[in-house]
N, C-alpha and C positions, 0 to 999 in steps of 0.2 A: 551349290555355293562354291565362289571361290574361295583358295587358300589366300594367306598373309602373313609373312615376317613382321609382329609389332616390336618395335622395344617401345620401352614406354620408362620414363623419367619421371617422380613424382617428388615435388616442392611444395615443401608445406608454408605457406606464408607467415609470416615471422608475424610474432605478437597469436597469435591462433589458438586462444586452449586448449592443455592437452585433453580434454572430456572431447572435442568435437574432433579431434584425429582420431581419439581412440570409437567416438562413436561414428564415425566413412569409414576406420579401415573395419569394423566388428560388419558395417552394414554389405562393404566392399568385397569382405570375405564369403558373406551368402550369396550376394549375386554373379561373382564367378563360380558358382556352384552351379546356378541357376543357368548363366547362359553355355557350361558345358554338358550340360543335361539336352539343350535345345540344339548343340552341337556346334557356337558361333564359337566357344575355347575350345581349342585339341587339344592344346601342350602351353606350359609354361614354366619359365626356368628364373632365378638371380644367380648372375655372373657372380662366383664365391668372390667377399667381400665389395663389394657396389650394392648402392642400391636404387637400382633400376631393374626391369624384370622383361626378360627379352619371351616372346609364345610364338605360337601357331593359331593363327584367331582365323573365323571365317565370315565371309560374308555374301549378299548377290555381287556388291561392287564395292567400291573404293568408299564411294559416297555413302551406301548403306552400312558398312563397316562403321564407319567414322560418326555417323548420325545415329544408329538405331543400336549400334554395340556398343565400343568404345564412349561413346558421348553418354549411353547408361551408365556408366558406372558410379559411383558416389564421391569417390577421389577425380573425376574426370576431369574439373574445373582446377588442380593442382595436376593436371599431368600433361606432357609433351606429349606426342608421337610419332614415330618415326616411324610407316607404312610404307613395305614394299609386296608387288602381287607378286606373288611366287607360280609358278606352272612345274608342270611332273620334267624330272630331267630323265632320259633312254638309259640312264644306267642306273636309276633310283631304282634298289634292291626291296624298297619296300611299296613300287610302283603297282597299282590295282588293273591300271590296263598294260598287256602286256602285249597288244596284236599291232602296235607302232612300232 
């Protein structure tokens, strides 16, 4: 799988009960569970005070990311994304191949 710099932006549409935010983000929080278990979350961070939530997400491609990761989520349809593919850089200390 490739790696991916996501940030992701989440707007909750106005007029929205709070029962149906609090029950995406209750369901939101299992299934980032769920797809770090499978290994598509590595890492994920919010920038202190903002709230948007930049990770390390992976996938086969850009398009499967976007479709079969990302697009699971249960806040998906309240969230932007911002996708970049990331590659190993030769001085990345926490680099797994080291014969480049």
């Amino acid at each position: 799988m490739r790696e991916f710099l996501v940030e992701i932006t989440t707007t909750v549409p106005e007029g929205t009960p709070q029962e149906e935010v609090d029950r995406r983000r209750a369901a939101e929080a299992v299934h980032a569970g769920e797809l770090a278990a499978t290994g598509h979350l590595a890492r994920l961070w919010r920038p202190v005070g903002e709230l948007r939530s930049i990770g390390i997400w992976r996938g086969d491609d850009e398009e499967d990311l976007r479709e079969k990761v990302l697009g699971t989520l249960p806040l998906s349809p309240w969230m932007t994304f911002e996708v970049t593919p990331l590659e190993s850089h030769p001085n990345d200390p926490g680099r797994a191949d080291t014969t480049a």
